[in-house]
N, C-alpha and C positions, 0 to 999 in steps of 0.2 A: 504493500500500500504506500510506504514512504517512498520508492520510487516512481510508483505512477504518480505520487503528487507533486517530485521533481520534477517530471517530463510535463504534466500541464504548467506549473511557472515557467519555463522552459519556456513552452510554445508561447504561454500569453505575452510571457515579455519578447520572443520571436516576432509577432504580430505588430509588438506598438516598435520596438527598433526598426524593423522591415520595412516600414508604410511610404517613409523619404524616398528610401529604393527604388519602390514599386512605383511610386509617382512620379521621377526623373526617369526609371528606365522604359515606361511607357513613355513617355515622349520621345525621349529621345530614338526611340524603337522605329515608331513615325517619322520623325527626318531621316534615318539611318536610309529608311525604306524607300525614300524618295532620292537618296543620293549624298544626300550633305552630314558630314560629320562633324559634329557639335560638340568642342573641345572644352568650352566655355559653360558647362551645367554649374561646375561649383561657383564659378559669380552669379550664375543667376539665382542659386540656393540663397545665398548668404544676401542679396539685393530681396528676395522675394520674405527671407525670414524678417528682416530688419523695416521692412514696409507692411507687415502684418503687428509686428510690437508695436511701431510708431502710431497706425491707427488705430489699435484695442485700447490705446495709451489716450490717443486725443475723444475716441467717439465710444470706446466701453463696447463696441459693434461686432460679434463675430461675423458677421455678413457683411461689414464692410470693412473688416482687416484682411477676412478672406478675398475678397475682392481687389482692394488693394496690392496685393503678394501677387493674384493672377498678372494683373493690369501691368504691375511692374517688368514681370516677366514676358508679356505680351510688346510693350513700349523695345526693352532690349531687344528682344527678339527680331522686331522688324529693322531696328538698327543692324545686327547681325545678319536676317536675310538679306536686305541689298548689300549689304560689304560682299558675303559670297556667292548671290544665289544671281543678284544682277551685275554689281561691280565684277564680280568673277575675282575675288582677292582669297589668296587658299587658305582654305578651309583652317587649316592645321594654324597656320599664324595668327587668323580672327581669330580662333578659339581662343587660343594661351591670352591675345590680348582682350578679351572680353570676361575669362577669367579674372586677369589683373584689374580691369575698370569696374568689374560688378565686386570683386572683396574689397577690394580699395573703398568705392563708393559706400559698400553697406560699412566699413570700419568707421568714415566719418560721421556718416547719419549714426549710427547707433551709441557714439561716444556719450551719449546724456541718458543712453538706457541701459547702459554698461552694470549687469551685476543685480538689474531690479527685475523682481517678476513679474512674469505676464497677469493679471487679473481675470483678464478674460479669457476663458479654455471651453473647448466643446468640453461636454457633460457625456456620462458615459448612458449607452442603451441598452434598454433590456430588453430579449425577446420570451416572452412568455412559455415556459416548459422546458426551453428549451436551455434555456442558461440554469434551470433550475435540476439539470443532467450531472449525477456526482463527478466530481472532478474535471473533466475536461468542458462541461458547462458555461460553467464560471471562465473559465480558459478561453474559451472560441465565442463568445455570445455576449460577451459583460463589457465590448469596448466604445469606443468611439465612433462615430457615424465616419470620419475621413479614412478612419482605417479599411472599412468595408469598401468604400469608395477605390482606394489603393489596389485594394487584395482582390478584388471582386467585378466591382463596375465598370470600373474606366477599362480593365485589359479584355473582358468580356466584349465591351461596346468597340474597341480600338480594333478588333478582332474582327468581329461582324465588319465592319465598315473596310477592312484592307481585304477582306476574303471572300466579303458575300457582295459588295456593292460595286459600280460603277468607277465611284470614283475609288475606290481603293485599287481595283486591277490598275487604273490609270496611273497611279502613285506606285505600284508594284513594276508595270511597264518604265516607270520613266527610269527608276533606281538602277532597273539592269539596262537600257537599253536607251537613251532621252531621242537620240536622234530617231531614231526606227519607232519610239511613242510619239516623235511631233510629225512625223510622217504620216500618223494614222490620223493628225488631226486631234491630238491630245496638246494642252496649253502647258510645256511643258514648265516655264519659267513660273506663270500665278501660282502652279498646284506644290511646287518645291518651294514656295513663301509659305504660303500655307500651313507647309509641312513645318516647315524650319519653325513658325509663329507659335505653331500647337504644339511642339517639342517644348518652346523656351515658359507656354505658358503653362506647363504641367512640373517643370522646373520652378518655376516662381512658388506654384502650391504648394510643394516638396518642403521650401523653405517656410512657409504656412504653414502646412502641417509639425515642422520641426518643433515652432513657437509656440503654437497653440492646442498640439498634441503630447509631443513626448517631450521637449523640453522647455515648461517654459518660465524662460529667459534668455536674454541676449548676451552673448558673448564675443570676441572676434574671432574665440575656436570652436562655434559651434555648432560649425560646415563640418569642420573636421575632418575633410576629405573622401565625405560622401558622393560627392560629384563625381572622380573621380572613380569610386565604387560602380556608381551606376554606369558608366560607360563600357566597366566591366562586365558587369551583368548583362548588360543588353549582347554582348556575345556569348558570354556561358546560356544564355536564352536561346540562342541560335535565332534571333533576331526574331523571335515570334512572341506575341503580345501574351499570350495565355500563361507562356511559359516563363514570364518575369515573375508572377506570382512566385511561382516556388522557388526562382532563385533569389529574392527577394526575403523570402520567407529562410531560406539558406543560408544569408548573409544575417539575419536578425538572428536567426541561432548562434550564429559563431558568436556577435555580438553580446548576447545574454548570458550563454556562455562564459563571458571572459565576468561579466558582472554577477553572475551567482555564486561563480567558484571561488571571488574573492570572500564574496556570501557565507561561503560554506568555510573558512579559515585555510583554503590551503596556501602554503607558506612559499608559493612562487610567486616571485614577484609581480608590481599587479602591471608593467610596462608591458610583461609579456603578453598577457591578457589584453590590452589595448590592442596591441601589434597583431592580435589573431586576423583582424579582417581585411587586414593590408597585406598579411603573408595569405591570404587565402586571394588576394585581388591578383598578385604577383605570378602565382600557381597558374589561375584560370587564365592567366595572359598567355600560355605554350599551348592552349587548346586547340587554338587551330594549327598549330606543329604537329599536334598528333594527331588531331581527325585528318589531316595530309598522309600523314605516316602510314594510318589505316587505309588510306583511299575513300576515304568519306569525303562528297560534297559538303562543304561550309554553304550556307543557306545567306551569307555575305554579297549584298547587293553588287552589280559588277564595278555597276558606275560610280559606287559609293567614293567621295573627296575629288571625282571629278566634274571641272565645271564646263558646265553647256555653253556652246557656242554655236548659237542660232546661227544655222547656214543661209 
């Protein structure tokens, strides 16, 4: 019994660590898909965290500090789509510099909320019977409405929409192929903004959820280097939206992990513990060395960090 009631702590703090993950690597899943790779998630985390405290702070509002954290992430975003999607400026050096401007930017705004708590935090939900299930109940059913959203919605709905609709094949066509998709009469240049907009505005929420979920208060470490994670993930995903969940839910274990076991007094240092999810970022980087090795298709768009040059 005491370990089954390890393994649900386990999972429930898997769940609220995981949610940043799941909501940067769906997006970014999205631009991947269309071609542009978005170097730049951890500015817009730490920009979208720090514009969700700033307005829980002035308006008491989760619906518009939530809003706020999108909107931010939406605003860079379109700065970032024209740099690469119309300027044609690569990919890889926007990123790092958008990176730099969105931690930079959120360090100066949040220097007067430095160290104070968030006030306002989504409340948690109950679902009737079912959270009321011994042990893992309480675990899977007793959280936060943005967690479900994470774990659940948005990779469900991002799925449908790349798999089953219109414009998803379109967006699937441009990633491997743009010239051979605006041959058929697909718009290649709006739907790769698009893509890039709804990446950076799922990154903003990430940073929302960070503040007004699992931690809140503001700090200038505490990004942490989840942006980073998530760009991971979205290949240990194999670039498919369903399957961020569980790598999401993957990286929240290692992460709870490093925080119960300091929990439980074991006497390894707790740096090690920190460092689990950054040696597991590290690891997952030879992935596609070995799915090559095997002869396994990577599921890695073709055109992905190439920019389109309307003929």
């Amino acid at each position: 019994m005491e370990i089954l009631v390890i393994i649900a702590n386990l999972l429930s703090s898997a769940l609220l660590a995981g949610g940043v993950l799941a909501l940067a690597g769906v997006g970014e899943t999205v631009s991947e898909r269309a071609g542009v790779f978005n170097l730049g998630i951890e500015g817009f985390i730490a920009v979208g965290a720090i514009a969700a405290v700033a307005t829980a702070a002035a308006t008491q509002s989760l619906v518009l500090s939530t809003l706020a954290a999108g909107m931010s992430g939406v605003a860079l975003g379109l700065l970032f789509g024209l740099s690469t999607v119309v300027l044609r400026v690569d990919q890889v050096v926007a990123g790092l510099a958008f990176t730099f401007i969105g931690t930079g930017l959120a360090f100066w705004l949040g220097a007067p909320y430095a160290g104070k708590l968030v006030t306002v935090t989504y409340p948690k939900l109950e679902f009737p019977l079912l959270s009321d299930i011994p042990l893992f109940g309480e675990a899977l059913f007793n959280h936060e409405a943005p967690i479900y959203l994470a774990f659940i919605v948005f990779p469900i709905a991002v799925h449908l929409v790349l798999f089953h609709t219109r414009l998803g094949l379109s967006i699937l066509a441009i990633g491997e192929n743009p010239d051979a998709a605006a041959a058929t009469g697909i718009s290649v240049i709006p739907i790769r903004l698009l893509c890039v907009v709804f990446g950076c505005l799922m990154s903003g929420l990430a940073g929302a959820y960070l503040t007004l979920v699992f931690i809140p208060n503001w700090s200038e470490t505490i990004v942490a280097g989840r942006g980073w994670i998530a760009l991971t993930l979205v290949i240990f995903a194999g670039y498919k939206p369903l399957n961020i969940s569980m790598a999401a839910l993957f990286f929240g274990l290692i992460t709870a992990f490093g925080f119960s076991a300091q929990s439980w007094g074991w006497t390894v240092p707790s740096v090690i513990f920190s460092a689990l999810p950054y040696v597991a970022t590290l690891m997952i980087m030879f992935l596609p060395l070995w799915r090559r090795g095997r002869r396994r298709r990577t599921m890695r768009p073709a055109s992905l960090g190439v920019p389109y040059f309307r003929e």
